[in-house]
N, CA, C and O atoms as a Tripos MOL2 file, in Angstrom:
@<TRIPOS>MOLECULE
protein
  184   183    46     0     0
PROTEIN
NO_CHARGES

@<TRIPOS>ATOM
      1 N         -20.3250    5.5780   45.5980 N.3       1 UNK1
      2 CA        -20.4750    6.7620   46.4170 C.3       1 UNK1
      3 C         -21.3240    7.8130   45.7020 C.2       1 UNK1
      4 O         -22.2470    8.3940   46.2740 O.2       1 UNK1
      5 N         -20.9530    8.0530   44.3330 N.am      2 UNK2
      6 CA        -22.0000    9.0530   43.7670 C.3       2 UNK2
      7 C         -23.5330    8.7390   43.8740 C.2       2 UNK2
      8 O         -24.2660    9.7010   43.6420 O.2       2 UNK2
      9 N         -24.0250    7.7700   44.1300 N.am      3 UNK3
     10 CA        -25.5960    7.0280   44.0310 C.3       3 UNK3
     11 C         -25.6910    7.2440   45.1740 C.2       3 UNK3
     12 O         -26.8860    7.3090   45.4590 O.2       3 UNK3
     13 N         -24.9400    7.4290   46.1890 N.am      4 UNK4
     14 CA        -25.5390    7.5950   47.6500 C.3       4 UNK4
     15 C         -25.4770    8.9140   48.3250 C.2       4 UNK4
     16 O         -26.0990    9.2520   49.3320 O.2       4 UNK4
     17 N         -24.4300    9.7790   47.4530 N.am      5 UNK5
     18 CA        -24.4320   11.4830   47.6460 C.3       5 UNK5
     19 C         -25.6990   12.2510   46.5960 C.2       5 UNK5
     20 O         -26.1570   13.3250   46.9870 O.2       5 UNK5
     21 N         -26.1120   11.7750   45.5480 N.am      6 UNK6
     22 CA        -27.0600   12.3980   44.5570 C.3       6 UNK6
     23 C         -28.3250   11.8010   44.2950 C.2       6 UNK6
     24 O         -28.6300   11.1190   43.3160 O.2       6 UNK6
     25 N         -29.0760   12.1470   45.3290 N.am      7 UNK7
     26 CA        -30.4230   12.1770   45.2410 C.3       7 UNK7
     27 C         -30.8110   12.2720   43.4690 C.2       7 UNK7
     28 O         -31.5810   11.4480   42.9760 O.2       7 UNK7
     29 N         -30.3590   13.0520   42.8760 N.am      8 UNK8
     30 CA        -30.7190   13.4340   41.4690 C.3       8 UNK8
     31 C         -30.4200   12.3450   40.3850 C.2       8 UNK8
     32 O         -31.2140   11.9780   39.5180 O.2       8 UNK8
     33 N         -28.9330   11.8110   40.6080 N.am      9 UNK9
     34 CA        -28.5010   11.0360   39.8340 C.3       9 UNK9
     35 C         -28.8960    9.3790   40.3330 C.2       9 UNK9
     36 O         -28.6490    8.5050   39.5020 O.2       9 UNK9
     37 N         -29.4500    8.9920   41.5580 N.am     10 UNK10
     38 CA        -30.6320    8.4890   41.7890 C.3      10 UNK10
     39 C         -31.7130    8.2850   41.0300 C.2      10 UNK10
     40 O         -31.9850    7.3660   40.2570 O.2      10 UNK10
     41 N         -32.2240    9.1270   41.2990 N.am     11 UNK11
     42 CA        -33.9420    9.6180   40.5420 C.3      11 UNK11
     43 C         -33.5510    9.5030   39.0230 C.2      11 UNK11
     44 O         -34.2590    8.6180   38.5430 O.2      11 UNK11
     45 N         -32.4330   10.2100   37.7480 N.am     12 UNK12
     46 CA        -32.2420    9.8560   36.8800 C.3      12 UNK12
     47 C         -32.2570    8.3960   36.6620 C.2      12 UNK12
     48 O         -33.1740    8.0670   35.9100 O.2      12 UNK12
     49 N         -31.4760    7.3430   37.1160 N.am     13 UNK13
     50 CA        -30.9620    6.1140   36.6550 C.3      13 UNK13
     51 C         -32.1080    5.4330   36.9080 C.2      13 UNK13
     52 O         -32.2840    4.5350   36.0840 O.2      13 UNK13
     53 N         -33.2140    5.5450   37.9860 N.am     14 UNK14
     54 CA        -34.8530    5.0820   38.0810 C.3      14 UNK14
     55 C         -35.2800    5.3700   37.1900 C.2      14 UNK14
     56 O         -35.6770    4.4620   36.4600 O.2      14 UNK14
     57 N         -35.4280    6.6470   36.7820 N.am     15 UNK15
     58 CA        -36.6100    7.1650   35.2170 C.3      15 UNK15
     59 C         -35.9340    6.4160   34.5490 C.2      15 UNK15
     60 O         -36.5210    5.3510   34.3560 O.2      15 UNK15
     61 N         -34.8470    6.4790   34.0480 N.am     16 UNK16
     62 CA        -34.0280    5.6550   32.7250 C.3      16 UNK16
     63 C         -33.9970    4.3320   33.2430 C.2      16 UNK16
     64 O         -34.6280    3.7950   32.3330 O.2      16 UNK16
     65 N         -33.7880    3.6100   33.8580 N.am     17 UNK17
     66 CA        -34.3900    1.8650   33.8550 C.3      17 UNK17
     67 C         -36.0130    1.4130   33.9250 C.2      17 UNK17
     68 O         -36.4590    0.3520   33.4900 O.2      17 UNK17
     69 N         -36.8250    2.5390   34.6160 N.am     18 UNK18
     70 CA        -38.4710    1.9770   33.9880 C.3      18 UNK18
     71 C         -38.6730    2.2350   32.6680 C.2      18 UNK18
     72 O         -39.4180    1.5070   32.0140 O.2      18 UNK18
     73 N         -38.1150    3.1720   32.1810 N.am     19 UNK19
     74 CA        -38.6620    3.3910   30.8120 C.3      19 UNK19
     75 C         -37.8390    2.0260   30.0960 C.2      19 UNK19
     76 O         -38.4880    1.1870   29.4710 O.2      19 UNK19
     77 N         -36.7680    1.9450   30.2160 N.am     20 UNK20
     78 CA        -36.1170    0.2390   29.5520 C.3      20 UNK20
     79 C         -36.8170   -0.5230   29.6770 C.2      20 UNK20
     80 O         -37.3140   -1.1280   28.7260 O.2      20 UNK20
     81 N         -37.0980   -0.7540   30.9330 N.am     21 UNK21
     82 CA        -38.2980   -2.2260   31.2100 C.3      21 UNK21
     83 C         -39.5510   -1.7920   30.3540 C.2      21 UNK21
     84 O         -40.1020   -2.4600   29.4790 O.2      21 UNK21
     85 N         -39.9140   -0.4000   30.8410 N.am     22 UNK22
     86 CA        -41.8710   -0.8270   30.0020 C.3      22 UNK22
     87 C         -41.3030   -0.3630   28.6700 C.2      22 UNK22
     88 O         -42.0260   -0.3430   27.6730 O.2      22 UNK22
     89 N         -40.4870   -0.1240   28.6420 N.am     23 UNK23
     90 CA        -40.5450   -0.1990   26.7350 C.3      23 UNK23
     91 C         -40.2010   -1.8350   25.8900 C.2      23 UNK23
     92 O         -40.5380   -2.1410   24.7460 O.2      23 UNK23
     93 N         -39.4060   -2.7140   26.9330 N.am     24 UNK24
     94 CA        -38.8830   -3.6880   26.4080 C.3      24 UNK24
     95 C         -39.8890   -4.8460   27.1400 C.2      24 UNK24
     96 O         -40.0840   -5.7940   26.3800 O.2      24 UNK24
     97 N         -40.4980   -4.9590   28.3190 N.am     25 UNK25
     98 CA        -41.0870   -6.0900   29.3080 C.3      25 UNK25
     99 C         -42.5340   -5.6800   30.0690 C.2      25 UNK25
    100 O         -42.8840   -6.2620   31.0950 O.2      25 UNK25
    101 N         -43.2470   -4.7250   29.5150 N.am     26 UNK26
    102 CA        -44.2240   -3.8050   30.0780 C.3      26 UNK26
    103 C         -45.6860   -5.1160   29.3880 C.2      26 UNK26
    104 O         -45.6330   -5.6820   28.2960 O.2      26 UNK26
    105 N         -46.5450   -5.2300   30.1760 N.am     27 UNK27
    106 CA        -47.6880   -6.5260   30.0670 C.3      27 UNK27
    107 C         -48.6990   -5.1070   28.7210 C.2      27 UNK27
    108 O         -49.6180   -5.6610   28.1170 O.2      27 UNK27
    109 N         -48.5590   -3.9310   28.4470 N.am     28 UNK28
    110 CA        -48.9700   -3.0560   27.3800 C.3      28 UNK28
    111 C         -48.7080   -3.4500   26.0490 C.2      28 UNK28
    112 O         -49.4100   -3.4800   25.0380 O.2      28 UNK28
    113 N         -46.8570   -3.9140   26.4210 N.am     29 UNK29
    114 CA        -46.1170   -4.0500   24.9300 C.3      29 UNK29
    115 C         -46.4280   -5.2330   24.4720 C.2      29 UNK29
    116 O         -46.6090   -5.5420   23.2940 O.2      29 UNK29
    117 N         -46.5280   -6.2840   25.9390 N.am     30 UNK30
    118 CA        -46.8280   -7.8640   25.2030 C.3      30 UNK30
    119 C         -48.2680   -7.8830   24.5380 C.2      30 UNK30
    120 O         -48.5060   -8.7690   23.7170 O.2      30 UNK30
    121 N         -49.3250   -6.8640   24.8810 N.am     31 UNK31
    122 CA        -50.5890   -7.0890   24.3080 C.3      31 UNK31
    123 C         -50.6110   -6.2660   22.9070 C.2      31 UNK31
    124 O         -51.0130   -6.7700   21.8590 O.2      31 UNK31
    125 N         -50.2200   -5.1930   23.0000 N.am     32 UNK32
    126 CA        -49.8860   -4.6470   21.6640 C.3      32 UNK32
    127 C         -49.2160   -5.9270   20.6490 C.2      32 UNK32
    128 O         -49.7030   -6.2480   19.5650 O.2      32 UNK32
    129 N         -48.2650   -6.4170   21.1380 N.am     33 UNK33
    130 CA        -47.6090   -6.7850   19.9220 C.3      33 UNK33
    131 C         -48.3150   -8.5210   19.6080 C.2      33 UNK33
    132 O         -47.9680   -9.1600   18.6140 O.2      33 UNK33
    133 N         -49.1850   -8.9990   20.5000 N.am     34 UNK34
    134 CA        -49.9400  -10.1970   20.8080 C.3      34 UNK34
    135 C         -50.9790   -9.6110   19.4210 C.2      34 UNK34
    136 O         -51.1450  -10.0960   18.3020 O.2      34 UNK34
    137 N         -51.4650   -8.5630   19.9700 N.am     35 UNK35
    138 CA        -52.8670   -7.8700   18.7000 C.3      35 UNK35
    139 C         -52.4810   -8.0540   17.5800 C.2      35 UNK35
    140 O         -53.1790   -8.7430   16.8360 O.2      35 UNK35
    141 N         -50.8190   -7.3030   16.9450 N.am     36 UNK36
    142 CA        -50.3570   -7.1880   16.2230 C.3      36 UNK36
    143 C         -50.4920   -8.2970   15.3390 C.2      36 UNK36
    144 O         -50.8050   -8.2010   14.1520 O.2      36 UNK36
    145 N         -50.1670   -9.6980   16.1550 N.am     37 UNK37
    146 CA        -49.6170  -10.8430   15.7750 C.3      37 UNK37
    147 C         -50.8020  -11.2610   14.8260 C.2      37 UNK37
    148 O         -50.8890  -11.6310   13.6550 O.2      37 UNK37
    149 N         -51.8430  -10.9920   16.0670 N.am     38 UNK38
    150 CA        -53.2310  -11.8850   15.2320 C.3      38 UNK38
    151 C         -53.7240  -11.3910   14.2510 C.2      38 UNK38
    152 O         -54.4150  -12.0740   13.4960 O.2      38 UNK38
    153 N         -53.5010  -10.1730   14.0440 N.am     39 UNK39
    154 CA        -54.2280   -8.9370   13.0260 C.3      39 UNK39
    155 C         -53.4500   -9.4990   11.9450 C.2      39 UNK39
    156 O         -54.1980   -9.8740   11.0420 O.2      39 UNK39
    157 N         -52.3640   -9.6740   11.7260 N.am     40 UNK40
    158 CA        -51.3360  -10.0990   10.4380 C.3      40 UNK40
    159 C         -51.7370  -11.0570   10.2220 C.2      40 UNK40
    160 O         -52.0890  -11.2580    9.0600 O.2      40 UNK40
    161 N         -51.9490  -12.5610   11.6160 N.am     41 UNK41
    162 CA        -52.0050  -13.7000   10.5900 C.3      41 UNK41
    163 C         -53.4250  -13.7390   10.0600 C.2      41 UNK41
    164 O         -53.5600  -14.3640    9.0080 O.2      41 UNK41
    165 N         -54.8020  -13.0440   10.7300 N.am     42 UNK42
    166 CA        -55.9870  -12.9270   10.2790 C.3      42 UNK42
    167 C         -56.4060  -12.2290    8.7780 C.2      42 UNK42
    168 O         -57.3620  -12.2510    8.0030 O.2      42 UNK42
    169 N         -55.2500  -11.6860    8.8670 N.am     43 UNK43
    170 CA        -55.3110  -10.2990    7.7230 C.3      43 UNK43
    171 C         -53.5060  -10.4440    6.8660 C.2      43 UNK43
    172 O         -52.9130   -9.4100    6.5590 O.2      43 UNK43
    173 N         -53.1120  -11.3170    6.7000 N.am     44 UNK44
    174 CA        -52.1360  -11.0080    5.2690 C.3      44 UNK44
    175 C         -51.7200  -10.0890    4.6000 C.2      44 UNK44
    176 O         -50.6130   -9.5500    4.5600 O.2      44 UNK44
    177 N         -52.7860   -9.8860    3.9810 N.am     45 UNK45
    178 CA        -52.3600   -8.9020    3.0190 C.3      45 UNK45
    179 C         -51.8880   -7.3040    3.3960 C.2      45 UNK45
    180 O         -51.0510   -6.7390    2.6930 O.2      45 UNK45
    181 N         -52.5190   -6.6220    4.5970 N.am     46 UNK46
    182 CA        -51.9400   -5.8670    5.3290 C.3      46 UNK46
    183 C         -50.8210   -5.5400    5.3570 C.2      46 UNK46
    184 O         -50.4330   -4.7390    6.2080 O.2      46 UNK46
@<TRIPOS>BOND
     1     1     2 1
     2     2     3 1
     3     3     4 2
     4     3     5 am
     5     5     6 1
     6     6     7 1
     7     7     8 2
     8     7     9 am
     9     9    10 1
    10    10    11 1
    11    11    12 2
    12    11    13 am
    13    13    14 1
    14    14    15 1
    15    15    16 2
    16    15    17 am
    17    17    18 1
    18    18    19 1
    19    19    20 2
    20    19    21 am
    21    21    22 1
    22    22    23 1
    23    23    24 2
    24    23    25 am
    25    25    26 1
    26    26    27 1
    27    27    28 2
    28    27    29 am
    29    29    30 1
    30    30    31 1
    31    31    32 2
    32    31    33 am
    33    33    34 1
    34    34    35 1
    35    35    36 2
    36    35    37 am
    37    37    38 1
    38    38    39 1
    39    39    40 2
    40    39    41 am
    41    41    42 1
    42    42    43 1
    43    43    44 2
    44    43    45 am
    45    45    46 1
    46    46    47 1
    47    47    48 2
    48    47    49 am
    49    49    50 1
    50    50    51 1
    51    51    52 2
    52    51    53 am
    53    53    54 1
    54    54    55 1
    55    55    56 2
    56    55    57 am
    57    57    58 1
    58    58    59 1
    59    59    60 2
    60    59    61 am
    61    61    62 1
    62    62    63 1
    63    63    64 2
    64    63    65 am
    65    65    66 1
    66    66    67 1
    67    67    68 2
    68    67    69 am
    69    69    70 1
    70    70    71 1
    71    71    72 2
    72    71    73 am
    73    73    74 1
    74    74    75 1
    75    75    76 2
    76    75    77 am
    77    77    78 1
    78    78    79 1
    79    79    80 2
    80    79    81 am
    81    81    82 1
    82    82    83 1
    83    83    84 2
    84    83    85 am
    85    85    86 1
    86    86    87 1
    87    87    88 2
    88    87    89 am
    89    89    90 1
    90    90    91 1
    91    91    92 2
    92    91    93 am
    93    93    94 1
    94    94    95 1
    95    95    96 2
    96    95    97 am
    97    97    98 1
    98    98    99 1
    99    99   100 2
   100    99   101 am
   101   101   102 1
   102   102   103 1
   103   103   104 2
   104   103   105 am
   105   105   106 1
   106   106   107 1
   107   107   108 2
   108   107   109 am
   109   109   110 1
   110   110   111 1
   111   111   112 2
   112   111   113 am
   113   113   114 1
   114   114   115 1
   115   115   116 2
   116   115   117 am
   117   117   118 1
   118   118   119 1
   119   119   120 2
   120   119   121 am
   121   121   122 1
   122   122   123 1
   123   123   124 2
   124   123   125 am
   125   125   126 1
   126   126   127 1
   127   127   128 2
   128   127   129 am
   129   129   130 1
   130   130   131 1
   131   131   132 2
   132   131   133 am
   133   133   134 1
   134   134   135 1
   135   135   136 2
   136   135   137 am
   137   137   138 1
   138   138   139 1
   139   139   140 2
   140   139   141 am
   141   141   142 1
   142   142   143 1
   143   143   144 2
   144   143   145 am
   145   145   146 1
   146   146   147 1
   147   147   148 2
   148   147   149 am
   149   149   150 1
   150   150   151 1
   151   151   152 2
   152   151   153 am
   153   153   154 1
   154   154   155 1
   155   155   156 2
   156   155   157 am
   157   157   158 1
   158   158   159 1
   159   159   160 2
   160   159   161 am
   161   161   162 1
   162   162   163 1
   163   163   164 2
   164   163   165 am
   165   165   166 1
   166   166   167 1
   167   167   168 2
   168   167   169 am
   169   169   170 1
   170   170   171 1
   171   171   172 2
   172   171   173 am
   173   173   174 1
   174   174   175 1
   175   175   176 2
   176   175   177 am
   177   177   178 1
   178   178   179 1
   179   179   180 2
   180   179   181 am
   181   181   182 1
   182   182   183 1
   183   183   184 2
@<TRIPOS>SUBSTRUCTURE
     1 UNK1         2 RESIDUE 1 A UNK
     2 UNK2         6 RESIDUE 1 A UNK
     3 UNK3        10 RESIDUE 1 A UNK
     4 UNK4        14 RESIDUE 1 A UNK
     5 UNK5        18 RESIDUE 1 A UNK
     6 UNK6        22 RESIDUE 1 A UNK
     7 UNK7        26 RESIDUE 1 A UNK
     8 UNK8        30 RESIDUE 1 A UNK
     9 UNK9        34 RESIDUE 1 A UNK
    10 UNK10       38 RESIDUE 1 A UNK
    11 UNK11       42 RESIDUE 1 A UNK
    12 UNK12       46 RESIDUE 1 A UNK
    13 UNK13       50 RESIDUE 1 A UNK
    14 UNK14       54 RESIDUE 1 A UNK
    15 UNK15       58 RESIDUE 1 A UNK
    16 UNK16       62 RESIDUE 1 A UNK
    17 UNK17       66 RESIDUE 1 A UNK
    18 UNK18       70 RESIDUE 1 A UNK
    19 UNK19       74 RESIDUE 1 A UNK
    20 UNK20       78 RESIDUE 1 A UNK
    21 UNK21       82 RESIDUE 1 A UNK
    22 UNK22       86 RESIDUE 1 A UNK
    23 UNK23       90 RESIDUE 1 A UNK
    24 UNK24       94 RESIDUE 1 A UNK
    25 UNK25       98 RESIDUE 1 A UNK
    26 UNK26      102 RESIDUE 1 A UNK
    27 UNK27      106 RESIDUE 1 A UNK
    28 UNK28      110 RESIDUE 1 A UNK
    29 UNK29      114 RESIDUE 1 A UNK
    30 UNK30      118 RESIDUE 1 A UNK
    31 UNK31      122 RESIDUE 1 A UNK
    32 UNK32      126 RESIDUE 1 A UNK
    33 UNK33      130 RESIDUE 1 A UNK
    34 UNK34      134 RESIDUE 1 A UNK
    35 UNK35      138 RESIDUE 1 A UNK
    36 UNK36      142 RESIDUE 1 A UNK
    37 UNK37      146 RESIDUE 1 A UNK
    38 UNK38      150 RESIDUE 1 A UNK
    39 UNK39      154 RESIDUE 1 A UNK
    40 UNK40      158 RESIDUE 1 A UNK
    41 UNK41      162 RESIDUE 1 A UNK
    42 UNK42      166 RESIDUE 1 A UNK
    43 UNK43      170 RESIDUE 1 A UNK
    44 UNK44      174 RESIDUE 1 A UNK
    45 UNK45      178 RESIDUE 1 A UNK
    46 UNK46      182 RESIDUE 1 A UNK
């Protein structure tokens, strides 16, 4: 009942589950950390 009386607390629990996903499943994070990967094994000593 509270999710269907509060527009607000709505809109909160949306902002706070996209930011979970693109921080944890976002196609940004997989290329960042893809770069990451190759830069280390290209570069070692780094």
């Amino acid at each position: 009942m509270d999710l269907i009386e509060s527009k607000e607390l709505r809109d909160r629990l949306g902002a706070n589950g996209w930011a979970h996903v693109k921080s944890k499943f976002h196609y940004e994070r997989l290329a960042k950390d893809m770069s990451n990967l190759y830069t280390s094994l290209l570069n070692p000593e780094l």
